[in-house]
Biotite code that builds the C-alpha atoms (Angstrom):
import biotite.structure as struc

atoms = struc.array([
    struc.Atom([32.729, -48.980, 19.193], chain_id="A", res_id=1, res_name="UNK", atom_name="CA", element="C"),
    struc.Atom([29.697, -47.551, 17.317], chain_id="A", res_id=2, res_name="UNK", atom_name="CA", element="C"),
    struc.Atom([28.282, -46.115, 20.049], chain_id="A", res_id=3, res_name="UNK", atom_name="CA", element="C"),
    struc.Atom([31.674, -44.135, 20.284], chain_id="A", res_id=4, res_name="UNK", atom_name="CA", element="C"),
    struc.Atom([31.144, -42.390, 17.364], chain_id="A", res_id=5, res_name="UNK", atom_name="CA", element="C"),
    struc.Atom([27.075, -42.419, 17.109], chain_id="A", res_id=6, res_name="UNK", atom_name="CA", element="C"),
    struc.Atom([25.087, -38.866, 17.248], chain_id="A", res_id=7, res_name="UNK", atom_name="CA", element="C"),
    struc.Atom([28.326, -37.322, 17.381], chain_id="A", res_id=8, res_name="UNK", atom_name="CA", element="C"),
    struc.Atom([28.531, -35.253, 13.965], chain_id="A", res_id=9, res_name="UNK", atom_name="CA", element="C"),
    struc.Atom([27.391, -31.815, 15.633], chain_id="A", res_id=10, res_name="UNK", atom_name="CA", element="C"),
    struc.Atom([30.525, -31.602, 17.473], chain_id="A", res_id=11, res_name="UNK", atom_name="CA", element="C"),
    struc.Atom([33.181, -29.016, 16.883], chain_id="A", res_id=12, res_name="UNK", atom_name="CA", element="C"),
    struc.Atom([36.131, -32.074, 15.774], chain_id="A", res_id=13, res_name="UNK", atom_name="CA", element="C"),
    struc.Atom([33.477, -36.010, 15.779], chain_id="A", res_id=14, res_name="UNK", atom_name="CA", element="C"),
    struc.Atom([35.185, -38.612, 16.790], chain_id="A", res_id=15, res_name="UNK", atom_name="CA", element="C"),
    struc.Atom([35.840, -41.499, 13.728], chain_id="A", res_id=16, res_name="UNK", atom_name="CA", element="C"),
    struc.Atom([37.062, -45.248, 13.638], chain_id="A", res_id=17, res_name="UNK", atom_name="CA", element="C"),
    struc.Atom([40.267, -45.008, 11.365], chain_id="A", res_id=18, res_name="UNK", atom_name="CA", element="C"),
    struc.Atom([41.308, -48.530, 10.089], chain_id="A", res_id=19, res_name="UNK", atom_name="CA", element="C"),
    struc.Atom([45.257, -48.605, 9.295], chain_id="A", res_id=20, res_name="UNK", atom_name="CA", element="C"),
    struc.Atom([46.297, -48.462, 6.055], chain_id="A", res_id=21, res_name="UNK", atom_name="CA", element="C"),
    struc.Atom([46.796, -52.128, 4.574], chain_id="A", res_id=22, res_name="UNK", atom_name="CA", element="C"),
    struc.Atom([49.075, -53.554, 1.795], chain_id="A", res_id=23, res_name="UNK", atom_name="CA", element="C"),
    struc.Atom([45.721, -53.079, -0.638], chain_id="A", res_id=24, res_name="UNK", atom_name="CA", element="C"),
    struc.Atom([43.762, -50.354, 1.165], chain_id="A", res_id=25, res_name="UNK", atom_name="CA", element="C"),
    struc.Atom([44.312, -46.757, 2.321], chain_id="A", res_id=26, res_name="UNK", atom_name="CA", element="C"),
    struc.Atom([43.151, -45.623, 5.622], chain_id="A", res_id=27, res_name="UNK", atom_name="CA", element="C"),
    struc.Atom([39.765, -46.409, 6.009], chain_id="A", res_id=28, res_name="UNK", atom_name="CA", element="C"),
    struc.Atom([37.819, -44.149, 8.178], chain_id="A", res_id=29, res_name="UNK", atom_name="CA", element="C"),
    struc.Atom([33.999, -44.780, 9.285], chain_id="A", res_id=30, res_name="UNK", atom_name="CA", element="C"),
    struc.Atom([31.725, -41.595, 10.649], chain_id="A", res_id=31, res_name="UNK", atom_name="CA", element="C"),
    struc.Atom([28.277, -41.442, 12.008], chain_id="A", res_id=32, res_name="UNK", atom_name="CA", element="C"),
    struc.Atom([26.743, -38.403, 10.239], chain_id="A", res_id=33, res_name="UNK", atom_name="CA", element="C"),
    struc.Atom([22.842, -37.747, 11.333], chain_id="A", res_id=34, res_name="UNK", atom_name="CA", element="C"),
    struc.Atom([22.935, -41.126, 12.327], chain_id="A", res_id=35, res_name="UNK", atom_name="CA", element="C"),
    struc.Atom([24.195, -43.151, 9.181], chain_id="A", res_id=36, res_name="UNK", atom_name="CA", element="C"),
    struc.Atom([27.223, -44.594, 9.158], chain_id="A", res_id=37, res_name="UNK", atom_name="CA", element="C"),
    struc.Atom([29.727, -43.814, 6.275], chain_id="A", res_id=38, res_name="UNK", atom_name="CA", element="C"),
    struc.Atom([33.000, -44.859, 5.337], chain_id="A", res_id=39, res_name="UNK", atom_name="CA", element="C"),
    struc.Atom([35.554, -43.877, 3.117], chain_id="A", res_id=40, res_name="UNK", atom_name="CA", element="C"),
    struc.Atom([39.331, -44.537, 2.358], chain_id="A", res_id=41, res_name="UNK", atom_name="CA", element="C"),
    struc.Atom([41.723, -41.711, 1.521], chain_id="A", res_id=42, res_name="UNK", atom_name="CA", element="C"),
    struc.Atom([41.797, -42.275, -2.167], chain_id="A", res_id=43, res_name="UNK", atom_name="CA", element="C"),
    struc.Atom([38.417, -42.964, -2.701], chain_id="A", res_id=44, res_name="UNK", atom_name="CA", element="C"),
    struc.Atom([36.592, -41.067, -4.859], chain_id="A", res_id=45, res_name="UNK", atom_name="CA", element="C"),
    struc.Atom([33.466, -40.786, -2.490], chain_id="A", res_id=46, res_name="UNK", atom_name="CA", element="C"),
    struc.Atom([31.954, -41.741, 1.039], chain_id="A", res_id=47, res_name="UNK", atom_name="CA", element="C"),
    struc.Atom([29.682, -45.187, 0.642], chain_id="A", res_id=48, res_name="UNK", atom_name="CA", element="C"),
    struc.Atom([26.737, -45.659, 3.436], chain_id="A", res_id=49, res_name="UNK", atom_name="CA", element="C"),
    struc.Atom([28.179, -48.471, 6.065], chain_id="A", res_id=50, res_name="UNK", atom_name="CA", element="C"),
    struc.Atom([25.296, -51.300, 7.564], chain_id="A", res_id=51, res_name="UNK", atom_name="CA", element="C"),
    struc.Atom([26.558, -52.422, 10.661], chain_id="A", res_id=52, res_name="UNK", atom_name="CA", element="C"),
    struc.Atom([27.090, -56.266, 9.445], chain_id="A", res_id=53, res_name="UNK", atom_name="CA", element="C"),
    struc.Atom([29.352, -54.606, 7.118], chain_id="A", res_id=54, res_name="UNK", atom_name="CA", element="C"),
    struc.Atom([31.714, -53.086, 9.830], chain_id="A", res_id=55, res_name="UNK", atom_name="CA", element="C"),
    struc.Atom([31.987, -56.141, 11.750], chain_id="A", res_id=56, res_name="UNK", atom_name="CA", element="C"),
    struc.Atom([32.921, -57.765, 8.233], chain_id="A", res_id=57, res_name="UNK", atom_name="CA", element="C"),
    struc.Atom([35.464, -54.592, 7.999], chain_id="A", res_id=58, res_name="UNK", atom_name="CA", element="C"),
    struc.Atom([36.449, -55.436, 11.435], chain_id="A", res_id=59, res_name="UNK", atom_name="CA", element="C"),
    struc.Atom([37.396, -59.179, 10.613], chain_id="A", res_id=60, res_name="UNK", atom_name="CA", element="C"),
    struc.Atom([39.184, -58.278, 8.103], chain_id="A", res_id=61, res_name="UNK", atom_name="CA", element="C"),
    struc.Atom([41.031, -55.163, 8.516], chain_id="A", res_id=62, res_name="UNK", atom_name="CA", element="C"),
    struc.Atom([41.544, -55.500, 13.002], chain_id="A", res_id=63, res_name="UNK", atom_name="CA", element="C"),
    struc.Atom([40.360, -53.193, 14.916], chain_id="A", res_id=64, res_name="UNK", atom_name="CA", element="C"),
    struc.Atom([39.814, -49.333, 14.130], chain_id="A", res_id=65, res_name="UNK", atom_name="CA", element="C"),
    struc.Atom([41.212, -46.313, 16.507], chain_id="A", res_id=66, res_name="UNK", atom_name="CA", element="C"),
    struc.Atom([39.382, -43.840, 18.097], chain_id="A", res_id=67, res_name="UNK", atom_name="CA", element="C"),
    struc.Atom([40.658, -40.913, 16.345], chain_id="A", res_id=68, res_name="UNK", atom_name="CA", element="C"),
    struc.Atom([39.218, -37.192, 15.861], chain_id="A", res_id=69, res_name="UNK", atom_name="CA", element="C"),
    struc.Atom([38.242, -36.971, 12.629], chain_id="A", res_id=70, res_name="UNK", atom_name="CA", element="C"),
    struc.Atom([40.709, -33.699, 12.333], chain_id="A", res_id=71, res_name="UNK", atom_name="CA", element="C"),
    struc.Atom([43.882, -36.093, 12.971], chain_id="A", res_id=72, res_name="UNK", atom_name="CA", element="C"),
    struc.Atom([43.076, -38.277, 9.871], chain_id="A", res_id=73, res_name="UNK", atom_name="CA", element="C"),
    struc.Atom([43.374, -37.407, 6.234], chain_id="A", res_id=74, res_name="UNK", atom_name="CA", element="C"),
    struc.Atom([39.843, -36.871, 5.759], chain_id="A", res_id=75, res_name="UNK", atom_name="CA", element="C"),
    struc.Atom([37.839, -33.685, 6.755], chain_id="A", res_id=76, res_name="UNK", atom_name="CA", element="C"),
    struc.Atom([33.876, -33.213, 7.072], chain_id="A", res_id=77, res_name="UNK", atom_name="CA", element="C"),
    struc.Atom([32.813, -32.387, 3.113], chain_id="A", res_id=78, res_name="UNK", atom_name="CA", element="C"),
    struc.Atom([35.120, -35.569, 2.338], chain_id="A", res_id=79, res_name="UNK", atom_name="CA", element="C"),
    struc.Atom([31.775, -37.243, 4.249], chain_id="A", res_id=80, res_name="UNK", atom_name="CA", element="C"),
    struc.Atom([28.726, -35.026, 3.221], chain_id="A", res_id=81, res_name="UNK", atom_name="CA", element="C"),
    struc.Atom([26.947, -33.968, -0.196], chain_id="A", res_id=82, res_name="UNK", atom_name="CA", element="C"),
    struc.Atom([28.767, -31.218, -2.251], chain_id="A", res_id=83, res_name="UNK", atom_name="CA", element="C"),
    struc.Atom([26.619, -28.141, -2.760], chain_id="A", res_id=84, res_name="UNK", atom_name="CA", element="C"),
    struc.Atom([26.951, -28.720, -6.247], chain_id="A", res_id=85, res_name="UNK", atom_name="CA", element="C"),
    struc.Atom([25.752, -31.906, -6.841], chain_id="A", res_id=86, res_name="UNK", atom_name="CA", element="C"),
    struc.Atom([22.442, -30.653, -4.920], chain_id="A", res_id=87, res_name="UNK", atom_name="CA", element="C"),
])
């Protein structure tokens, strides 16, 4: 599944892993951007870098993600990158 979504942050719409939405948890959703992992849930207040130990771990707990473009989830591409004014 990680190779789904590995290298793939150039492209017009990348593809992410979205992880439903649990009793306790939003909808998680896990990018590769320049090669690093990240994941973030709707109402989190920021992206956190993802190991790949810690997927499986997500994947054990949560089930397994969908293939989604990251346009059909509730997350866009700054939700997953630096803003230019914390630079």
């Amino acid at each position: 599944m990680l190779e789904w979504i590995r290298d793939s942050w150039a492209r017009p719409d990348p593809p992410a892993l979205v992880f439903a939405k649990t009793a306790t948890t939003e909808q998680g959703v896990v990018v590769s951007v320049d090669g690093d992992l990240r994941y973030r849930e709707r109402d989190s207040p920021q992206w956190y870098p993802a190991t790949t130990d810690e997927f499986y771990h997500h994947l054990r707990t949560h089930g397994q993600p969908t293939l989604l473009p990251l346009s059909e989830t509730a997350l866009t591409r700054q939700h997953f990158t630096p803003s230019p004014l914390s630079k």
